[in-house]
C-alpha positions as CSV (number, residue, x, y, z in Angstrom):
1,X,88.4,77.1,-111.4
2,X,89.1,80.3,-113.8
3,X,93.2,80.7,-114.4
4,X,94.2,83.4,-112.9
5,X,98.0,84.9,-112.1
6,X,97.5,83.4,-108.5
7,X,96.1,79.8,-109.3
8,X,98.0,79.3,-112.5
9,X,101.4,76.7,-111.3
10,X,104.1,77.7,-113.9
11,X,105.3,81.4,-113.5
12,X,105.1,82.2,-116.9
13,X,100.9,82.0,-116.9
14,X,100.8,83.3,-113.3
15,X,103.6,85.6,-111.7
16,X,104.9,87.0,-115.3
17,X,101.5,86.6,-117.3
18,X,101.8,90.5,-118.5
19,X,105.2,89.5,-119.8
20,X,104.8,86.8,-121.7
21,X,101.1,87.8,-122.6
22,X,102.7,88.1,-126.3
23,X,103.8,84.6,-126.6
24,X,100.1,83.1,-126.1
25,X,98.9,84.3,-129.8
26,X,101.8,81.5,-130.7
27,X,102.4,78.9,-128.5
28,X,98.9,78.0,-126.5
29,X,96.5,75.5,-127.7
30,X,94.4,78.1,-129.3
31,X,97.1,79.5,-131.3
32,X,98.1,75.7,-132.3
33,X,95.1,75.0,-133.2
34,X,94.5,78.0,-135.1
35,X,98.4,77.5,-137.1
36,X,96.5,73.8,-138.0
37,X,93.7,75.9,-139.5
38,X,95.8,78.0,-141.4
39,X,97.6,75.2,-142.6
40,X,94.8,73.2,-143.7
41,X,93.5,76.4,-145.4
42,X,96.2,77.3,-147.4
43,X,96.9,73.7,-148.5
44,X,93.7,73.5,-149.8
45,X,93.6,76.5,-152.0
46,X,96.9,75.2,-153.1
47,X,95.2,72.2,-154.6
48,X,92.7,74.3,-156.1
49,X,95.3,76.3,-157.5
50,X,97.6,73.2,-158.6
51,X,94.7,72.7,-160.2
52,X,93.1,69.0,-159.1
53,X,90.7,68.2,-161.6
54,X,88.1,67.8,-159.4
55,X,89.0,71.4,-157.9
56,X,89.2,73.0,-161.6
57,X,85.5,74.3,-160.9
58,X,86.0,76.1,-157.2
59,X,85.5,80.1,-157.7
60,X,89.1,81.7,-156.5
61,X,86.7,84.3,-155.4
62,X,86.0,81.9,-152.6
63,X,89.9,82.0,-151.4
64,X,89.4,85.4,-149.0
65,X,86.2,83.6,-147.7
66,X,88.3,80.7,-146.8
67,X,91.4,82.5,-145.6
68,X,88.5,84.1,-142.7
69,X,88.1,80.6,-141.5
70,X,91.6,81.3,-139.6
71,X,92.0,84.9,-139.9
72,X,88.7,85.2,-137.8
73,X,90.0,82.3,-136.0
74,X,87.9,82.8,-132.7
75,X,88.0,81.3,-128.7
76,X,84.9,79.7,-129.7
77,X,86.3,77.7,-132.8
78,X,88.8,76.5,-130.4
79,X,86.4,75.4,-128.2
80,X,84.1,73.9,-130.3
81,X,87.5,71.7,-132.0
82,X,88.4,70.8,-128.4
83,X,85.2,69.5,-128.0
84,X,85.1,67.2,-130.8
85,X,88.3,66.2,-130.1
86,X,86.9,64.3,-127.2
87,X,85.3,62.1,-129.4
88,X,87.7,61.7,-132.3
89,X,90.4,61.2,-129.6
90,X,92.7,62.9,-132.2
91,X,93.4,67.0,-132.3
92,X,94.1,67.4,-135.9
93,X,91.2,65.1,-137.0
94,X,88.8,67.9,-135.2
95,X,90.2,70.3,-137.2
96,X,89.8,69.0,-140.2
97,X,85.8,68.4,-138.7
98,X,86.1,72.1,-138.3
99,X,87.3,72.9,-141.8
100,X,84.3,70.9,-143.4
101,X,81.5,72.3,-141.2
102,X,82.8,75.7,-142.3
103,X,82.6,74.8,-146.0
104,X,78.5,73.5,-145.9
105,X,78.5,77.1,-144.7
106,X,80.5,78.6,-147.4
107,X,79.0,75.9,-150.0
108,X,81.9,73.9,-150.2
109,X,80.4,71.0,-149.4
110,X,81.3,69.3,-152.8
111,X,85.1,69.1,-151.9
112,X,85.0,68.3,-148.6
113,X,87.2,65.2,-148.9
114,X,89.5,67.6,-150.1
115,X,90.6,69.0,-146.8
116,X,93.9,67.4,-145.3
117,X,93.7,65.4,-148.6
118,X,97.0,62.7,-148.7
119,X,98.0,64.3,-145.3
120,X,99.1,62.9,-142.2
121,X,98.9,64.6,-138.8
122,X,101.9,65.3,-138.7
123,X,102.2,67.4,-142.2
124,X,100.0,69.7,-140.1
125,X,101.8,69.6,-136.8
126,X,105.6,69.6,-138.7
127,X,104.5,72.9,-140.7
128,X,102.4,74.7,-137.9
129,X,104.7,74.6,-135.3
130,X,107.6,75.8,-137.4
131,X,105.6,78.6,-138.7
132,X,104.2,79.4,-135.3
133,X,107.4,79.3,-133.9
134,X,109.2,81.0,-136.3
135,X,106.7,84.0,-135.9
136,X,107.0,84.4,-132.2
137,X,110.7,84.8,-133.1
138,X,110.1,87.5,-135.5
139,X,107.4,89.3,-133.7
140,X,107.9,89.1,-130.1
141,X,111.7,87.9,-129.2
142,X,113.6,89.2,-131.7
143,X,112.1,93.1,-130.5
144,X,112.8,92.4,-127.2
145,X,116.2,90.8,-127.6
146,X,116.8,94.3,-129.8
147,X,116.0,96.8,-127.2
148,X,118.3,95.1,-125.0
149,X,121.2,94.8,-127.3
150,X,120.4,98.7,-128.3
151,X,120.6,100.0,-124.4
152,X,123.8,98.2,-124.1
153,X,125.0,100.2,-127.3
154,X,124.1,103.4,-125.7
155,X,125.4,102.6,-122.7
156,X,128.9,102.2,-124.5
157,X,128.2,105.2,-125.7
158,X,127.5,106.9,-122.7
159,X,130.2,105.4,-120.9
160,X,132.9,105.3,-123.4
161,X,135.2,107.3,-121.6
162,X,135.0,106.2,-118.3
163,X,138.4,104.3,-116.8
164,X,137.7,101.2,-115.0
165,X,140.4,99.0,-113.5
166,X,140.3,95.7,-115.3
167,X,140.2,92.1,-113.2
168,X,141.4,89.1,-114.8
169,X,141.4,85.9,-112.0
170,X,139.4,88.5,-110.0
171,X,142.4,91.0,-109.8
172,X,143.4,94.1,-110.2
173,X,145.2,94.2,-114.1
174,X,145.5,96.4,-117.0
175,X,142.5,99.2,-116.8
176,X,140.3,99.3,-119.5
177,X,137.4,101.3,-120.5
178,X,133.6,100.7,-119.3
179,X,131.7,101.8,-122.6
180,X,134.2,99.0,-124.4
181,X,133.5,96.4,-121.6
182,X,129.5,96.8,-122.2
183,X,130.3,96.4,-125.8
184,X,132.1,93.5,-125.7
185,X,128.7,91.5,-124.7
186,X,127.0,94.0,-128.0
187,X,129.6,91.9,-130.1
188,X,129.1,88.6,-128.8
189,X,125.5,88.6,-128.8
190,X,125.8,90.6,-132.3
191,X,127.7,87.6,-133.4
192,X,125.4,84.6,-132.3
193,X,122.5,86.7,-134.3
194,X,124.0,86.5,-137.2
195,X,124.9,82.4,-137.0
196,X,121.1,82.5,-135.8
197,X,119.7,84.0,-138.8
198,X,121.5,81.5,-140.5
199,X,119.4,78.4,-139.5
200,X,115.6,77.9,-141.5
201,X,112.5,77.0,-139.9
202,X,112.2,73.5,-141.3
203,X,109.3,72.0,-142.2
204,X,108.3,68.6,-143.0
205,X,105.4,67.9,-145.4
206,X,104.9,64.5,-147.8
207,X,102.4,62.2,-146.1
208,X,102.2,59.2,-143.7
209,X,106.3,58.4,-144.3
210,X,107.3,61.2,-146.2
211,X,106.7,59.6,-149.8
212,X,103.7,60.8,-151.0
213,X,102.5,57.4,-150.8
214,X,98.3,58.9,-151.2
215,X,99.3,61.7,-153.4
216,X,101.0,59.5,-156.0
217,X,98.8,56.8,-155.8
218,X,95.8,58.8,-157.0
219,X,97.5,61.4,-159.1
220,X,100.2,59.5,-160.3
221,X,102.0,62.2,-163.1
222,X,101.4,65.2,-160.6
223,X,105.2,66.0,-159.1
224,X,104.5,66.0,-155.5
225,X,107.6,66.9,-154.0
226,X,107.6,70.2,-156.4
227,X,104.3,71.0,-155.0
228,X,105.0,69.9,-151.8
229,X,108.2,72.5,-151.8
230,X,106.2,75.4,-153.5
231,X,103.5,75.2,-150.7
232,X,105.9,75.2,-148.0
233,X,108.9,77.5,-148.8
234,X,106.6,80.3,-151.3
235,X,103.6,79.9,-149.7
236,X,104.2,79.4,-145.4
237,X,107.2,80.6,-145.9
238,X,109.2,77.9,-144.3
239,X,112.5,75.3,-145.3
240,X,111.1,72.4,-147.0
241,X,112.8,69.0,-145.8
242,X,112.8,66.0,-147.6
243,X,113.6,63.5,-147.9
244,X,111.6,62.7,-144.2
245,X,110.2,59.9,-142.4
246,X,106.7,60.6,-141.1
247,X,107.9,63.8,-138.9
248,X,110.4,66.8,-139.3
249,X,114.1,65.5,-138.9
250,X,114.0,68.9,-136.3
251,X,117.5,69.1,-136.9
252,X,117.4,73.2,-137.9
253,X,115.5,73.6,-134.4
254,X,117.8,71.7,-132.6
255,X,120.0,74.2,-134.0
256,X,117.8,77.0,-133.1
257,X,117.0,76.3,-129.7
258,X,121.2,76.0,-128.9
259,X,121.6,79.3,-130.9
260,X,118.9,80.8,-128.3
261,X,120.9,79.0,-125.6
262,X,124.0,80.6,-126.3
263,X,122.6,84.4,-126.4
264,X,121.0,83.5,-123.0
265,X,124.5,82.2,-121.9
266,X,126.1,85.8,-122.8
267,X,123.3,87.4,-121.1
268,X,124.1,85.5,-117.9
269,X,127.4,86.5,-118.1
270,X,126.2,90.0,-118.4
271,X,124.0,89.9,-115.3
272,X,127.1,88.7,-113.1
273,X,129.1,91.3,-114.1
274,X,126.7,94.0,-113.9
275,X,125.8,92.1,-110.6
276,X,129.5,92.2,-109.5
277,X,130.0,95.9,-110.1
278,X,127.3,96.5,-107.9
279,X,128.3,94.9,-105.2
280,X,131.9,96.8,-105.9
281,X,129.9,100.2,-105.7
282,X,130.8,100.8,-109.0
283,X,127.0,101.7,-109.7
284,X,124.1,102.9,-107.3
285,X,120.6,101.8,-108.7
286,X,117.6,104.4,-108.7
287,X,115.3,104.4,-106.1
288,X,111.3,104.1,-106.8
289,X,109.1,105.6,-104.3
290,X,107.3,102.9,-102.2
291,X,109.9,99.8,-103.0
292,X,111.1,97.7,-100.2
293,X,114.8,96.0,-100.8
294,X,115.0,94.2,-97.7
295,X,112.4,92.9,-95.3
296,X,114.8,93.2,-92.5
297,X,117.8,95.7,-93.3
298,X,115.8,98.9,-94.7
299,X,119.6,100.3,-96.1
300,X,119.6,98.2,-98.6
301,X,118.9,98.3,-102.7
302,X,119.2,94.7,-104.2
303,X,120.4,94.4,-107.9
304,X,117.5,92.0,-108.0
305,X,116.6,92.8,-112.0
306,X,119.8,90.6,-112.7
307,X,119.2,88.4,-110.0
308,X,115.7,87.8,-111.5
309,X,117.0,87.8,-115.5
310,X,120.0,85.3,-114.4
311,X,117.1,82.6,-113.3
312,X,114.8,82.8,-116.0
313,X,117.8,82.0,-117.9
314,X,119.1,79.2,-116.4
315,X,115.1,77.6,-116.3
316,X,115.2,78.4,-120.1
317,X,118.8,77.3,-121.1
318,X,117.7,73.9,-119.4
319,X,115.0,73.5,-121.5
320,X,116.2,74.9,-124.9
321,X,119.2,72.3,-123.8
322,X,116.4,69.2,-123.5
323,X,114.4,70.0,-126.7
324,X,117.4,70.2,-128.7
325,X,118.7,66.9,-127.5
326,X,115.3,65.1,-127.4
327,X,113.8,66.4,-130.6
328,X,116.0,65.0,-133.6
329,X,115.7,61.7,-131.7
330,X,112.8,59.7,-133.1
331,X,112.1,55.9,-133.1
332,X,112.3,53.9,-136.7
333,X,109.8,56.0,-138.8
334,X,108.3,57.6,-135.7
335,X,107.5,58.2,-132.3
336,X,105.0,60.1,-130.6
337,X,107.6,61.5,-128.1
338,X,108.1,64.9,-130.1
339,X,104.4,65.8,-129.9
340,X,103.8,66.9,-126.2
341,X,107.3,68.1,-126.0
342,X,107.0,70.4,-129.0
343,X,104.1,72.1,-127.0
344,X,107.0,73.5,-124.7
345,X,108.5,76.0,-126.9
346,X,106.9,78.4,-125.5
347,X,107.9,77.9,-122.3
348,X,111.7,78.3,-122.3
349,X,111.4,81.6,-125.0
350,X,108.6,82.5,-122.1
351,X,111.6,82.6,-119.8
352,X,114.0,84.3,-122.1
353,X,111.1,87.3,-122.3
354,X,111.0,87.9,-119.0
355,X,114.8,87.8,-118.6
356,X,115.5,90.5,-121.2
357,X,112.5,93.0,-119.9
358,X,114.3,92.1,-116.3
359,X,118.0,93.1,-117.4
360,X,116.3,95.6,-119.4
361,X,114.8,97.3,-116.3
362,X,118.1,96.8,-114.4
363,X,120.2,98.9,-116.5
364,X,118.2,101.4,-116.9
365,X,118.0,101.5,-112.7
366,X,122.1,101.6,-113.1
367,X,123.2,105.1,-111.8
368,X,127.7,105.5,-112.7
369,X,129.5,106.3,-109.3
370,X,132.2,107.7,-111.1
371,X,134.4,108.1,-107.7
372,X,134.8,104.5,-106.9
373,X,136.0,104.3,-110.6
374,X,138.6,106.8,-109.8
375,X,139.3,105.5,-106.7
376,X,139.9,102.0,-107.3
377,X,142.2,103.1,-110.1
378,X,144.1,105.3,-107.8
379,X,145.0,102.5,-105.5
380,X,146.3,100.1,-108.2
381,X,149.1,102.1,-109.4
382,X,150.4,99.0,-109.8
383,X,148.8,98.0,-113.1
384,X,151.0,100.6,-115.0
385,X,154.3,98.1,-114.2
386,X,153.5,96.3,-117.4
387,X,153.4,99.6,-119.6
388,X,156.5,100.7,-117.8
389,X,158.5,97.2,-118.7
390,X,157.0,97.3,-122.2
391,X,158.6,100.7,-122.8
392,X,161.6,99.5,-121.1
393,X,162.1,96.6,-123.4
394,X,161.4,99.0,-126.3
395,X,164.5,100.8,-125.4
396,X,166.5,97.3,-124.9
397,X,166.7,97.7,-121.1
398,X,168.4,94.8,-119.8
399,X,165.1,92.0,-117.7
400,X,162.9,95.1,-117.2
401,X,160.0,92.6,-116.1
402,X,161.9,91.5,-113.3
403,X,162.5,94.9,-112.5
404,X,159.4,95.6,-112.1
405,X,158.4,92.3,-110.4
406,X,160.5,92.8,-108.0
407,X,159.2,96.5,-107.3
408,X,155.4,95.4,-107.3
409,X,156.0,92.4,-105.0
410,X,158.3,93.8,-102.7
411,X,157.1,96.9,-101.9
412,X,154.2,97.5,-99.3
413,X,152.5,100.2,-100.9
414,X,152.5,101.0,-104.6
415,X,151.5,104.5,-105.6
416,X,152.2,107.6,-108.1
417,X,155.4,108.6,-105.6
418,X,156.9,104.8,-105.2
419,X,156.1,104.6,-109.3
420,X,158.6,107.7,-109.8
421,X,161.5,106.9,-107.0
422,X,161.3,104.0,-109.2
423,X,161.5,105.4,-112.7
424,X,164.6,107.6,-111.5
425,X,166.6,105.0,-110.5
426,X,166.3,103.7,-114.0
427,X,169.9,103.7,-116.2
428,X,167.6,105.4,-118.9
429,X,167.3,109.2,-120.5
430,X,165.8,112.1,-118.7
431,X,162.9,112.1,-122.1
432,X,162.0,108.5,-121.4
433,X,161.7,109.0,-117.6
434,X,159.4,112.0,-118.5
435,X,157.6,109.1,-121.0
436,X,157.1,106.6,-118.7
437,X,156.1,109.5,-115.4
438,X,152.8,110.4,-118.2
439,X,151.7,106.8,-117.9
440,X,148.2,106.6,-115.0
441,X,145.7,103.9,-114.4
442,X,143.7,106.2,-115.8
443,X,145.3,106.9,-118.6
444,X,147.1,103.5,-119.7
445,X,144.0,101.9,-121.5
446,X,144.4,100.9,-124.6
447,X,142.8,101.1,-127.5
């Protein structure tokens, strides 16, 4: 059976496929495979370069040749490792079975025993993945989590000057501002970046227990652990750890995978709210031709964009939650636990995707209904008892909060005229009076 969007079981490779199409150039087997060939590439030429003595004689004109082996990385070459790999019973071994049939082509085949030379599987595994990973982030989440944060911007923008009643315990309290309420989430998700950016993509590399136990045993004065550093933070690009045990301590993606669990925890948030003020009328959503909301009740418009966003990230918060509690968890020297869960990764930033394109596409639906604004402010006039008391004790009135207590709890209806009877019964100047008559839900908000 071919995979297609209707026979594939997860979501992400089926219902979603053109969103998280992206993610498959770094977190399928192809792509893994292809990050091992890169790897194995690139450590090579760093031998050559170190130099070996044995490797003194191979041409550097013969570096672009061997840099083609993965940068014309093909579906074929994955299929033809796959295939080996039924017979070596071991994925990174059929690479490196790959690497030397490719060099009798190039005329390599002098320093064949060269390739994954002192290496352990998982020198491959704990530098691939990182660098795999850490250029999904780059290329493919990090745009989309910007064009979110950047229509949330505008929106503050846009809305900057609109007066919303504030709730606090679900109730009506001091009004606020919509464009600063929007902005609010701008800062907090601002402010996980920057502790995100903070944490490497670490990378284990130093042989079967982290020692260079190979390297140093046949080139004994080389200094490994410089060359081992060099090759992964100036050449891949990527945190050196050390010292290891046979695999990556995956402390820094622990880390990485909670910081990615937070933003997705203010974007929740976000949906509710947004969620909420729909079903307050505060917003209308735009209409496309031919879309059904309800199967039954043909009135109706669902804010479904959140809905939708609000599940992917809860599927991917559970499972950025698992792989940072599993992952820095390894038995003695090693376990093989870490390697089929390590092929997840792509799964919960999979969900993440299609949660920002869906909030994404639900704001932009998001049409201000400017009069339920007003009117909900209009029939609070009782949020403007705490600027009134405020002023009050400014002026040294004598328990102006129970004042105004008992006027807001007392009274059955609370409006601009009860406000003002109010105000003139007040032992206070005619200019305060006239101070305190200014003061709207509208117009009490804030900074």
């Amino acid at each position: 059976m071919q995979l297609t969007e209707l026979n594939a079981i997860s979501p992400i490779d089926g219902r979603y496929r053109t969103k998280t199409i992206p993610l498959a150039s770094y977190f399928s087997e192809e792509a893994l495979i292809k990050y091992r060939v890169l790897v194995e590439v690139e450590y090579f030429i760093a031998l050559c370069k170190l130099p070996l003595p044995q490797l003194s004689e191979v041409n550097p004109d013969s570096f672009k040749e061997l840099r083609a082996i993965y940068t014309n990385f093909s579906t074929e070459d994955a299929l033809w490792i796959k295939e080996t790999e039924k017979t070596t019973n071991h994925d990174v071994k059929a690479v490196e079975y790959f690497i030397k049939k490719q060099f009798d082509v190039l005329g390599l085949s002098n320093y064949k025993e060269f390739i994954h030379f002192g290496l352990t599987s998982q020198d491959i595994n704990n530098t691939a993945i990182p660098l795999s990973t850490k250029e999904a982030f780059e290329n493919v989440y990090l745009p989309g989590l910007v064009a979110l944060i950047q229509k949330l911007k505008d929106l503050s923008v846009e809305w900057a000057d609109v007066p919303m009643l504030a709730r606090t315990h679900g109730q009506p309290a001091s009004p606020t501002r919509l464009g600063k309420e929007i902005l609010v989430f701008v800062e907090r998700i601002e402010e996980q970046m920057r502790l995100l950016f903070n944490i490497p993509f670490a990378a284990k590399f130093g042989g079967a227990t982290g020692n260079y136990n190979a390297h140093k045993v046949a080139y004994p004065t080389t200094d490994w652990k410089a060359f081992g550093t060099k090759f992964v933070e100036e050449i891949l690009g990527l945190r050196h750890s050390f010292p290891t045990t046979q695999i990556e301590h995956y402390d820094h993606f622990a880390a990485f995978f909670d910081a990615l669990k937070r933003i997705n925890t203010i974007l929740i948030d976000l949906d509710r709210d947004i969620w909420t003020y729909v079903s307050m009328d505060y917003f209308k959503q735009k209409i496309k031709a031919g879309e059904i909301g309800s199967s039954a009740m043909p009135h109706k418009v669902n804010p479904i964009d959140f809905e939708n966003s609000e599940g992917n990230l809860g599927m991917a918060n559970a499972i950025f939650e698992y792989l940072a509690a599993k992952l820095p968890v390894s038995r003695l020297q090693r376990d093989l636990t870490d390697s089929t869960v390590l092929r997840n990764i792509g799964v919960p930033i999979g969900h993440t995707i299609i949660a920002f394109e869906a909030t994404l596409k639900g704001l932009n639906k998001l049409l201000l209904n400017e009069d339920k604004f007003a009117e909900d402010l209009d029939k609070n006039w009782a949020v403007v008892a705490e600027a009134i008391q405020t002023i009050l004790r400014r002026e040294g009135y004598p328990n102006p909060y129970e004042a105004l207590k008992d006027l807001t709890r007392t009274n059955s209806v609370i409006n601009r005229d009860s406000i003002h009877a109010f105000i003139e019964t007040l032992d206070i100047s005619d200019k305060i009076k006239t101070e305190l008559k200014q003061i709207t839900p509208s117009n009490y908000l804030g900074i």
